[in-house]
C-alpha positions as CSV (number, residue, x, y, z in Angstrom):
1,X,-16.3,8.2,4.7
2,X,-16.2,4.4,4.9
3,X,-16.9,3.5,8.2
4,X,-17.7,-0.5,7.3
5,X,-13.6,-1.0,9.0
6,X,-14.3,0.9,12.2
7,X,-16.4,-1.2,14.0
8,X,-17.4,0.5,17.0
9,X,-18.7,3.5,14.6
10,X,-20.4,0.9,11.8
11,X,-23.9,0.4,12.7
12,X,-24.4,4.8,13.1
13,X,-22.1,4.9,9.6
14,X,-25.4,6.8,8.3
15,X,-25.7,9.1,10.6
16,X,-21.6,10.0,10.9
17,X,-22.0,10.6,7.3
18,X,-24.7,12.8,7.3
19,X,-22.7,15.3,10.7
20,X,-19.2,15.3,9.2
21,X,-20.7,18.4,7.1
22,X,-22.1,19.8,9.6
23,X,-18.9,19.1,11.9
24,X,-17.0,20.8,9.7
25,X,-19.2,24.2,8.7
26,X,-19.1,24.3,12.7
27,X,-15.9,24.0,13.3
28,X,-14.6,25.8,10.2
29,X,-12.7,23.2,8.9
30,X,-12.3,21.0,6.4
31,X,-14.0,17.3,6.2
32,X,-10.4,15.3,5.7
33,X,-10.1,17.5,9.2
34,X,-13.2,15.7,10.6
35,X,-12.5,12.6,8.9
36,X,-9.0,12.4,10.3
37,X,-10.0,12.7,14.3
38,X,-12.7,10.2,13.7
39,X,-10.0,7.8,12.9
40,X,-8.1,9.6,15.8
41,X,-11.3,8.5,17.5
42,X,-11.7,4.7,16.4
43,X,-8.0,4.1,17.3
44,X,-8.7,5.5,20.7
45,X,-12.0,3.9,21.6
46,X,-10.0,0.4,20.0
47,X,-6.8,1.0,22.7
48,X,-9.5,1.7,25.7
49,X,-11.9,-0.8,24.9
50,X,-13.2,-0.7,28.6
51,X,-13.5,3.2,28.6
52,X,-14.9,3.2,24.4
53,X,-19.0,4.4,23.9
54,X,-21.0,1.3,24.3
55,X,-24.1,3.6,23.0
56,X,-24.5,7.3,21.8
57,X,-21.3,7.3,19.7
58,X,-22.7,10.2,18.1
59,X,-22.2,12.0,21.4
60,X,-18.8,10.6,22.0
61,X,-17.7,12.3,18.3
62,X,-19.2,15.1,18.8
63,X,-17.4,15.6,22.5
64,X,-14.5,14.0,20.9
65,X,-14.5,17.1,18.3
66,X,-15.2,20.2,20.9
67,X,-12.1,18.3,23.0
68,X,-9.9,18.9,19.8
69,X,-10.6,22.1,18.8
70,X,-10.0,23.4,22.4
71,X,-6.8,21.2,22.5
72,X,-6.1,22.7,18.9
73,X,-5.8,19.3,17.7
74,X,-9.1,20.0,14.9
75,X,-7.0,21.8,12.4
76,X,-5.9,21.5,8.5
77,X,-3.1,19.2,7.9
78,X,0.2,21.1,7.6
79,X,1.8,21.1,4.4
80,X,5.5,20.0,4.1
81,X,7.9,22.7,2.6
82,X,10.3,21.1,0.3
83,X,14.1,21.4,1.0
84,X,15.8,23.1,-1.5
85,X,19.8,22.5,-1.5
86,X,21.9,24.7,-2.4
87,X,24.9,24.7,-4.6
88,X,28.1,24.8,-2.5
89,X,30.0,27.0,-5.1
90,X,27.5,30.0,-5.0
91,X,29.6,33.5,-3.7
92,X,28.4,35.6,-0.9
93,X,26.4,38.2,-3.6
94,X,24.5,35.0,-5.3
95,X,23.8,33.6,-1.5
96,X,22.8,37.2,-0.7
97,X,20.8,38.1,-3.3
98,X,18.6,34.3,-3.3
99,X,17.9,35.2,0.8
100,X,16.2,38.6,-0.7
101,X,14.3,36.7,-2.9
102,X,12.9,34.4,-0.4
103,X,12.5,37.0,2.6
104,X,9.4,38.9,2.3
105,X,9.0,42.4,2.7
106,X,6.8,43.3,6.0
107,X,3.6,45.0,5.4
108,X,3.8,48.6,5.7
């Protein structure tokens, strides 16, 4: 991750690099996960500039990350479904017989 634009995270860029793995095997989730709240993180610590880490960022991520998995915040980014339209002229039995196609059938 390029941390070179984030400039309260630049000068421990090495380190954040080297825990985003580890972040993430922890918190079973992916890195774009980890990557994604760090920005979270930069954005923050840029809007609260009195309340932002003056040392130990390290420790600020890494509290920053429990905070958002207990807040469920640390998850996988959720995929978009794409809208399918349907034809107006379709009958009942067509309209009928697409909705069984899409509904699954429960687990038995």
């Amino acid at each position: 991750m390029n941390l070179e634009n984030l400039p309260r995270f630049r000068d421990h860029a090495c380190r954040i690099n080297e825990l985003i793995p580890v972040w993430a095997q922890s918190y079973q989730v992916s890195t774009a996960a980890i990557e994604r709240q760090i920005l979270f993180a930069a954005g923050w610590c840029a809007s609260n500039p009195r309340r932002a880490p003056k040392r130990d960022v390290v420790r600020f991520l890494f509290n920053w990350m429990s905070k958002a998995k207990k807040m469920g915040n640390l998850v996988e980014e959720k995929k978009i479904m794409p809208i399918v339209e349907i034809e107006p002229d379709l009958s009942y039995e067509e309209m009928v017989a697409i909705r069984k196609q899409n509904i699954k059938e429960p687990a038995t």
